[in-house]
N, C-alpha and C positions, 0 to 999 in steps of 0.2 A: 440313766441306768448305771453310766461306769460311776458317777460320784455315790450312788446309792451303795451300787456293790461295796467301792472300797471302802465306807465307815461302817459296811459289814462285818466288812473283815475285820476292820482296826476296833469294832467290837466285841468281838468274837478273841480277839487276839489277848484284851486286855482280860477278858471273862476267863480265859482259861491261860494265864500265866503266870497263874500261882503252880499248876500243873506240869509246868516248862522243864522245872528242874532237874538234872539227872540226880540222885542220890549215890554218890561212891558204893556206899554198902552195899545198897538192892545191886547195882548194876555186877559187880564181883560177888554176891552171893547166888546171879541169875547165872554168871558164866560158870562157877563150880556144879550149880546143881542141872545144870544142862551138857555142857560138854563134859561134863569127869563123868556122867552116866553114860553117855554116848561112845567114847573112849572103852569104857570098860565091858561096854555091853559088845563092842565090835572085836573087841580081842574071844569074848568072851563065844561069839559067834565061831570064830576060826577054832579054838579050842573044842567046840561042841562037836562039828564036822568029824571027828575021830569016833562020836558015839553016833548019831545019829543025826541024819539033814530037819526030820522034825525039830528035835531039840534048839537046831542054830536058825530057824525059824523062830522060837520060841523070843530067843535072843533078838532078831533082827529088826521083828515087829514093833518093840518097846523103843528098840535103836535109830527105826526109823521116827517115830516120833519125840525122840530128842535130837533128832537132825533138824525137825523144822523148828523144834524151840530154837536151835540152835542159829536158823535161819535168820528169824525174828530179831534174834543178834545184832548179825547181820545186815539187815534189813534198817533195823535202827543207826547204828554205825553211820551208816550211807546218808542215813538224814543228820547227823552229827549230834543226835540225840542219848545215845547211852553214856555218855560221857563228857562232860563239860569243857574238858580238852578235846580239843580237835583231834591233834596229835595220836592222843589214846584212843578215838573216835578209827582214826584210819590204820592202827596199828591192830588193832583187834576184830577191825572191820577186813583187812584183806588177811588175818590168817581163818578168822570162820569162811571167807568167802572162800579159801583154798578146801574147806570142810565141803560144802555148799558146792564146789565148782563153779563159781563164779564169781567173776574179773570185780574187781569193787570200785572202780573206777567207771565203766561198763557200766556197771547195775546202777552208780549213784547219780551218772548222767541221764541214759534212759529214766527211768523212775522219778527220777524231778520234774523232765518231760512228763512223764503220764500226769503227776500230780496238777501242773500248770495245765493240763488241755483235758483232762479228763469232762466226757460226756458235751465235749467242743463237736460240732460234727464238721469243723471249716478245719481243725487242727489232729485226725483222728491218723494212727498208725506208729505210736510212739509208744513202745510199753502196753500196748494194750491189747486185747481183743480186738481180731477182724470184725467188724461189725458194717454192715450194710441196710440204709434204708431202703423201704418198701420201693420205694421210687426210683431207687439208682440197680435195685436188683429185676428192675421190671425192665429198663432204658438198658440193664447189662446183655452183653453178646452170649451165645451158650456157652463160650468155654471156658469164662470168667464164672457163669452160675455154677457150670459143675464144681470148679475152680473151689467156690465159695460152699459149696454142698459139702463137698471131700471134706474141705478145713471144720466145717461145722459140727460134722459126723462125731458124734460122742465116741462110738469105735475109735475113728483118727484122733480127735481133742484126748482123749482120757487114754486112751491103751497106748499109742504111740505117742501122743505129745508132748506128755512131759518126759520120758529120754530125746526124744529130739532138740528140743529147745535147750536144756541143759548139759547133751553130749553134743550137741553138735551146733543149734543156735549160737551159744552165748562161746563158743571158738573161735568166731569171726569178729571183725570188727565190723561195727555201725555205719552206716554209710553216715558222712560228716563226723566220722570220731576224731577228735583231738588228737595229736601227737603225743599227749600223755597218755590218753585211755587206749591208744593203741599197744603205748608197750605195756601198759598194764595187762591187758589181753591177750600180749604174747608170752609175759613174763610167768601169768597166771597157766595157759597153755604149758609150758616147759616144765614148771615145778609138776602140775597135774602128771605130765606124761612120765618124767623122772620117779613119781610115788608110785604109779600105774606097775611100769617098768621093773620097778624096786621089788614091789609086793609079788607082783606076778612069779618073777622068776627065785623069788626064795620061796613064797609058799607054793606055790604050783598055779597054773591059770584055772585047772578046774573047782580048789577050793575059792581062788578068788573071785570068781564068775558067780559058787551057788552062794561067797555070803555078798557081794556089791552090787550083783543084779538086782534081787529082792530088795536088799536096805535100800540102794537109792532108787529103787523104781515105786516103792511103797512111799517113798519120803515127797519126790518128786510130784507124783500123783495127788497126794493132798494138799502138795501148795499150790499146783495145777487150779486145784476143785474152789479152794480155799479165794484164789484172786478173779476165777470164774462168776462162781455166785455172788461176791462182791460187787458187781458190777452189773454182773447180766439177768436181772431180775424183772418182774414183769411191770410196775408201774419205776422204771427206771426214770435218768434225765440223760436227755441231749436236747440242743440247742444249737441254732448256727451262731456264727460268732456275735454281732451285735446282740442277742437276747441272751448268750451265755452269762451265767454268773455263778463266781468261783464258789461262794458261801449254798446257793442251792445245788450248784453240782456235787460239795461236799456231803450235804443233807438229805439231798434226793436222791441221788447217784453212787450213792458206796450206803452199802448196807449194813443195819446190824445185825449179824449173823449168832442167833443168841444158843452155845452150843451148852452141851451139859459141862460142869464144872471139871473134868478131867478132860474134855477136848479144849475147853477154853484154858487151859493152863499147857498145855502142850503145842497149842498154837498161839500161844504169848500174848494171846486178849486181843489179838488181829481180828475179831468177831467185831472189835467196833471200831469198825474200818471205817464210818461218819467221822466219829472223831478223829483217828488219825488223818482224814483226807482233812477237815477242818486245820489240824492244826499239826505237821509233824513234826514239832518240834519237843510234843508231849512223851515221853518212853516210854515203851507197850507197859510196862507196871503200874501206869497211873491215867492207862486209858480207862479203867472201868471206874477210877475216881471220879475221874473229867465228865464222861456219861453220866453219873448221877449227880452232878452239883447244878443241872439244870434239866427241867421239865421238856424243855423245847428237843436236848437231846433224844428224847425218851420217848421222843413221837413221830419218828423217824420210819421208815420201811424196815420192817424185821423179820426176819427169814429164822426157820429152824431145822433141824436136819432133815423133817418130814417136807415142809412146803418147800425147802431148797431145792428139791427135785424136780420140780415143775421147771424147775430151769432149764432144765436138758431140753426142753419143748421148745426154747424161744430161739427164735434163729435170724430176725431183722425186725427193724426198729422202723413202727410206724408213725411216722410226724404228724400224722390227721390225732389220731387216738393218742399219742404221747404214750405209748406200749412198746413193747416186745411184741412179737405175733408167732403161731405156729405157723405149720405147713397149710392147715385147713384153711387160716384166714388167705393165708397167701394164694394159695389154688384159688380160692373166691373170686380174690383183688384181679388175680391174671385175668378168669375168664371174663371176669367184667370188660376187662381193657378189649377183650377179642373182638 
C-alpha cells in the first residue's frame, strides 16, 4: 500500500508540473486586481457612512469578497506557490495575512498539517474540522456529545465561528508552535492591535464597528463555508492510518465545489480543492487548467451551491457505510446499541 501510494503520488506529481509554475504577471496582476479593489472599496465604505449605512453595505459586500480573493493570496503564499521566490512568497504572504488577520507562519504550519493528515482518522485535529466517528460518538461521555453538538450547530459553525476562529482562535499560539511561529503570532497580534487602535480613535469606534463588523464577518463566513463543504461532504474519505492514502484522500476527500463563474473568481478557483490537495504547489490560477488536462480529475465528488447544502446535515463519519450521517441515522445506530 505505502510503495503503491507513493508512485501515486510521484505520478500525479510529474502529471501536473507542467502546472507548478508561478507566472510573475498573473501573480502581480492577481494582487492589483484583488487588493487595489479591496483598499478602495474599504475607504470607500467609511466615506459612505456620512450618507447612508445602506450605501456602505453596498461597499462592504463587494469588499468582502475581495478579502477572500485576497485570502487565496494568502493562502497560496503559505504554500510558497504565488511566487517562485520564497522570499517574495513570505513578504507578501504576511502583509495579506495582516489584511486577513492571520499570523502567516501560524497558518503555513497548521495547513501543511491539514494537507499531510487530511481524511487520516489516527492524525485528525490539525487545521481541520472536529469530526467524530459513529463509534467514538456512541463510546463518548455526555458532556463530550453535547460538547460535539454545540461545535456542530450550523448556529455556532456559521454565525459565531468564523469571528471566533479569526478574532480570537488564530491570537494564540499552537500547542507545539515553534519559537519562530510564535513571534510571528505575536508580532502579527501587535501590528493588528496598533491598526485597530490607530483606526478606531481617528475615525470613531462606532464608524469602525458598522464598516469591519460586516466586511470581515461577511468575508470570514465564506471561507468558513468555503473549507467546510470542502471536506464535509457525504460520500467523503477517511481512513485509519495504514489504509490511508494521500493521492485518494486528495481525490475523495476535498471536493469540487463547481460555483458559478463570478463566485469561482472571487474565491480564486478554491472550488477545486482535489487539485490543490493533489498538488499545492500548483497557483489557484492554473488550478482550473490542471482540472481539465485530465479526465480522472473530472470524476471526482462535485458539489454545487444547491447540493452543498445537504452538508449542513452531516455531522459524524460512519466507517461501516464510508459516509457522513445525519441525526436520523445516528438516533437509529444509538437505539440499536440500547
Amino acid at each position: 500500500m505505502e510503495k503503491q501510494s507513493k508512485n501515486s503520488i510521484r505520478e500525479w506529481k510529474e502529471k501536473l508540473k507542467t502546472f507548478e509554475k508561478p507566472r510573475i504577471s498573473a501573480s502581480v496582476r492577481q494582487l492589483i486586481n484583488s487588493v487595489g479593489p479591496f483598499l478602495l472599496l474599504w475607504v470607500l465604505a467609511y466615506f459612505s457612512l456620512r450618507v447612508s449605512f445602506w450605501l456602505t453595505l453596498l461597499c462592504v459586500i463587494p469588499a468582502a469578497g475581495f478579502l477572500v480573493r485576497t485570502f487565496i493570496i494568502f493562502h497560496d503564499c503559505t504554500h510558497h506557490s504565488f511566487f517562485k521566490n520564497r522570499k517574495a512568497n513570505k513578504i507578501v504572504g504576511m502583509i495579506t495575512g495582516i489584511l486577513t488577520f492571520c499570523s502567516y507562519e501560524q497558518w503555513k504550519n497548521e495547513h501543511n498539517l491539514h494537507h499531510a493528515t487530511n481524511g487520516n482518522l489516527e492524525k485528525r485535529g490539525d487545521g481541520d474540522i472536529w469530526t467524530l466517528t459513529l463509534q467514538e460518538y456512541a463510546q463518548a461521555s455526555w458532556i463530550k456529545r453535547l460538547l460535539y453538538r454545540t461545535y456542530r450547530n450550523p448556529i455556532v459553525m456559521f454565525i459565531f465561528g468564523p469571528l471566533y476562529i479569526f478574532l480570537i482562535s488564530y491570537r494564540f499560539n499552537r500547542k507545539n508552535a515553534t519559537k519562530k511561529e510564535k513571534r510571528h503570532v505575536w508580532m502579527t497580534n501587535i501590528i493588528l492591535t496598533s491598526i485597530v487602535l490607530l483606526l478606531g480613535f481617528t475615525l470613531g469606534w462606532k464608524a469602525f464597528l458598522l464598516v469591519e463588523l460586516p466586511l470581515f464577518y461577511i468575508a470570514a463566513l465564506s471561507g468558513v463555508w468555503l473549507f467546510y463543504v470542502q471536506h464535509q461532504f457525504e460520500d467523503g474519505y477517511f481512513e485509519n492510518g495504514d489504509n490511508w492514502n494521500y493521492v485518494e484522500a486528495a481525490l475523495k476527500g476535498s471536493s469540487f465545489y463547481k460555483l458559478p463563474k463570478i463566485l469561482q473568481w472571487f474565491s480564486g478557483n478554491i472550488g477545486y480543492h482535489h487539485v490543490h490537495h493533489l498538488n499545492s504547489n500548483v497557483p489557484n490560477y492554473q488550478l482550473e487548467k490542471a482540472h481539465k488536462s485530465d479526465i480522472r480529475l473530472q470524476e471526482v465528488p462535485t458539489l454545487t451551491l444547491w447540493t452543498s447544502l445537504k452538508s449542513l446535515t452531516f455531522k459524524l463519519w460512519d466507517e461501516q457505510s464510508k459516509k457522513f450521517i445525519g441525526n436520523r441515522d445516528i438516533r437509529n445506530f444509538l437505539r440499536s446499541q440500547s
